[in-house]
N, C-alpha and C positions, 0 to 999 in steps of 0.2 A: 442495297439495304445495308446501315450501319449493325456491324456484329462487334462486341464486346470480345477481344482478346481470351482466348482460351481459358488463361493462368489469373487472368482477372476476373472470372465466370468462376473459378474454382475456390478464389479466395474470399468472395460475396457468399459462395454458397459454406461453405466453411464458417464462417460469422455465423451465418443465420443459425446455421446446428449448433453453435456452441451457445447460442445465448446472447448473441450481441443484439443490442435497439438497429433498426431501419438506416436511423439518422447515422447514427456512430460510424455502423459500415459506411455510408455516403461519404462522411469523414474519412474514414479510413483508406478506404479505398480509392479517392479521391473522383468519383462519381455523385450524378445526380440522384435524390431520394427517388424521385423514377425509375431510373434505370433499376434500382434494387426492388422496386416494387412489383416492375416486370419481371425480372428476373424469377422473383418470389412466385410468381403465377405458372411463369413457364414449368418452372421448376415441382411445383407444387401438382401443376395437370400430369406431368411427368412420376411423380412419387405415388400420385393414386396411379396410373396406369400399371408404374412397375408391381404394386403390390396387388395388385387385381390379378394380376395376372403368373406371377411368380409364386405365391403364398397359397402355395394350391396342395390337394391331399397331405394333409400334415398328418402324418403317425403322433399324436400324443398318447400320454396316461393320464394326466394331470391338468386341467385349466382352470382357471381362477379369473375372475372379472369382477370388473368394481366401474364406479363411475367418478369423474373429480368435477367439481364445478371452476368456471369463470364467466366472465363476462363479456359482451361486443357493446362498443359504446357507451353505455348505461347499465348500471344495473338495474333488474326487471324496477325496482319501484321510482327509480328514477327515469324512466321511458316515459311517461306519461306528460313530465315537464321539461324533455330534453329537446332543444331546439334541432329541428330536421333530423330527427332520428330516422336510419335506415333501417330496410326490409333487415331484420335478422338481431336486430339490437334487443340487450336484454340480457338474462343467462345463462349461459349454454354450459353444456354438458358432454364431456367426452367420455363413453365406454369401451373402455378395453377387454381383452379376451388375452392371457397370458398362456403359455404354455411352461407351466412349474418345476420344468428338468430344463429345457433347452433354455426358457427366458425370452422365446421367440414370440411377439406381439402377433398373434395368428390373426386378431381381427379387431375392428375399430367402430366406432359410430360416432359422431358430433350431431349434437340436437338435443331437445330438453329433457327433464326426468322423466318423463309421461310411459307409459306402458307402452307407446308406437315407438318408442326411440327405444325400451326393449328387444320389441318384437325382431325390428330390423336388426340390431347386433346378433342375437340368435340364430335368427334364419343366417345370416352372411358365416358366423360360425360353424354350425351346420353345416352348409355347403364347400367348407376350407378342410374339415377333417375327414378325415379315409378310414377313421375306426371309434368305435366305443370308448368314450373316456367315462373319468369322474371329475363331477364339475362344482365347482363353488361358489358362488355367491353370499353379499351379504345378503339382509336382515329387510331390503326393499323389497315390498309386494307385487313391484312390477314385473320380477325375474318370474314368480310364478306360473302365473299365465304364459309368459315367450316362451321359457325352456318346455314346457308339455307342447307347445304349437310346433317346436320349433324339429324336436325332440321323442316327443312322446314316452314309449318306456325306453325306446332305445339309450338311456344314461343312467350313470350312478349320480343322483343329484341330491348335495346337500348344503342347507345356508349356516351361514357361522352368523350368528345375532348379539350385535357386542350390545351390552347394558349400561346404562353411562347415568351419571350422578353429577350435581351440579358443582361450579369449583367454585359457590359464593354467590351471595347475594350483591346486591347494586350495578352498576354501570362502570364499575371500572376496566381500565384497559386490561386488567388481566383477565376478567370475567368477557370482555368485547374481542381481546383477537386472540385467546387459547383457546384450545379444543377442551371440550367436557372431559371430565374424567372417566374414562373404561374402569367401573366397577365390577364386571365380570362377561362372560361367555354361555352362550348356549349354542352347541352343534346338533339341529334338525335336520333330520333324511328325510327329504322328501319322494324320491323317485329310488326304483334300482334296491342296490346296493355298494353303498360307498364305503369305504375304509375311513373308518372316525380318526384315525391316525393322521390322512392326510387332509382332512376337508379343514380349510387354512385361505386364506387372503391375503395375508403377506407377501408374496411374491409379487403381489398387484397393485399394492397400497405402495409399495416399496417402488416399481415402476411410476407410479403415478408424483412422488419425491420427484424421481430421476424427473419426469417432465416440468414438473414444478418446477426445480434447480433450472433446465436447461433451454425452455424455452422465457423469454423477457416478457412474453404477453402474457405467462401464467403468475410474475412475480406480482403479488399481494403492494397493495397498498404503495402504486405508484401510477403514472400515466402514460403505461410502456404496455397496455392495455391493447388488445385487438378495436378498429376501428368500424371495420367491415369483415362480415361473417364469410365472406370467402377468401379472405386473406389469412383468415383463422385458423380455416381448412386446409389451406394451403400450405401454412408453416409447421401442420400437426404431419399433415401427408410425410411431407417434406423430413421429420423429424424420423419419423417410423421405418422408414427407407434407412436412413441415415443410422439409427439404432439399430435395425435388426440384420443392415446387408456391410455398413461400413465401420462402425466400432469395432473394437474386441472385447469382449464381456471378461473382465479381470478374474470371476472364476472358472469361468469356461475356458479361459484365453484362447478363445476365437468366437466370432459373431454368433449369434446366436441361431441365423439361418444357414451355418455350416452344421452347428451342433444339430439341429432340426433335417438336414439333410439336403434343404431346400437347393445346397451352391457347394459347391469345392473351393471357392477361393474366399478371399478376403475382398469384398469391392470393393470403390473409392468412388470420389462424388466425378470423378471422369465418365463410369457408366450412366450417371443420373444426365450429365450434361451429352452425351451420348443419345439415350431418349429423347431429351430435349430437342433435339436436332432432327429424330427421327419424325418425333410429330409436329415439328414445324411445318407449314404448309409450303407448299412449292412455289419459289418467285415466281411471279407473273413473269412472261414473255413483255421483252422493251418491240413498241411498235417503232417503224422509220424513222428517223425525227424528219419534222414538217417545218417548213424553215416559214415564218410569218412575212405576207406581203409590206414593204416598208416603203411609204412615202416618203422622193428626194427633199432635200431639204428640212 
């Protein structure tokens, strides 16, 4: 079996964390759009494995989660007239779970706004932490319901509810791709007792930027867009690994999974392709070769 050059494996996967398009790497690298698409996969089952399994009893005080939108294929109202749209086309929604001292991405979810795509970030939260925090959410009612299932009274839970006011009447492009204006705040306790000082978002909206900037399938208003919803998943996996075990978080100045306690060292995507290799499956055994009867002449 054809294996990809080490140093060549580490500079595909390098691209992808920074933001580069598919194709470009192919360019770059001087490899097939293939070759990077598998890579993307391997790489991708590898990034969920590592963090399943690594991101485990987190000490926090502080978590903060939000959700950012994009899309696979189409967006939801164009699905209906998109030629051969695939299982998963539409808008998706990634939920994060920040830890607001370390910076450490403690948990994730890809799937739509619905209250099951809630549920499931909570619960997976839940089972990543070792202790009692205080947690924040915005102003969506789906958090409600997950964090008491998820939860109970065990948290100090409260939503920060930003108030937003219109920037103008018509269709224009400044009213079509700016955000509403945040005309004010309201901090509700819902659960516990949480400290109004720290019940805050920022640290997560602010992460959800960094994704925005760093991956090519979250840039707005081009066709560097995800195709297929697990290649989606697989470049978010792949990101979050890449964030939380091989950066240096410039005010931490070190990853945020040393800050959290998770690692002593600094990783590099050698451990990621390390994995990768782990959960490759084992060559098949080469049987005899069988030499074919060939008639003279």
């Amino acid at each position: 079996m054809n294996k990809l050059p080490h140093n060549k494996r580490v500079q595909i996967l390098a691209m992808l964390c920074e933001g580069s398009s598919m194709r470009s790497i192919s360019r770059v690298a001087d490899v097939s759009i293939n070759t990077v698409s598998k890579l993307l996969v391997e790489a991708g089952e590898a990034a969920l494995a590592i963090h399943d399994e690594t991101v485990r009893n987190v000490k926090a005080s502080r978590v903060q989660c939000d959700e950012i939108w994009s899309f696979c294929y189409a967006k939801d109202k164009n699905v209906p007239a998109a030629k051969d749209a695939p299982e998963g086309a539409g808008d998706v929604w990634t939920w994060t779970a920040i830890d607001a001292d370390t910076k450490l991405i403690v948990s994730y979810f890809v799937g739509d706004r619905s209250g099951q795509s809630a549920i499931a970030l909570m619960d997976d939260l839940r089972a990543r932490l070792s202790n009692r925090v205080q947690l924040t959410t915005d102003g969506h009612k789906a958090y409600l319901e997950a964090v008491e299932g998820a939860f109970g009274a065990d948290v100090d839970y409260a939503q920060l509810v930003k108030l937003y006011g219109n920037v103008g009447g018509g269709k224009s492009a400044e009213v079509r791709y700016s955000p509403a204006e945040c005309t004010g705040i309201r901090k509700v306790a819902i659960e516990g007792n949480p400290d109004v000082k720290h019940v805050s978002t920022s640290y997560v909206e602010r992460q959800n930027l960094t994704m925005r900037m760093s991956m090519r399938r979250f840039t707005r208003l081009t066709n560097g867009f995800s195709k297929k919803l697990d290649n989606h998943i697989h470049a978010l996996a792949l990101y979050f690994v890449f964030y939380n075990f091989t950066r240096i978080h410039k005010t931490l100045r070190m990853s945020p999974a040393m800050a959290a306690g998770i690692t002593d060292r600094l990783w590099s995507l050698d451990d990621v392709i390390a994995k990768i290799d782990e959960l490759a499956p084992a060559p098949k055994p080469r049987g005899p070769y069988k030499k074919t009867n060939q008639r003279d002449g």
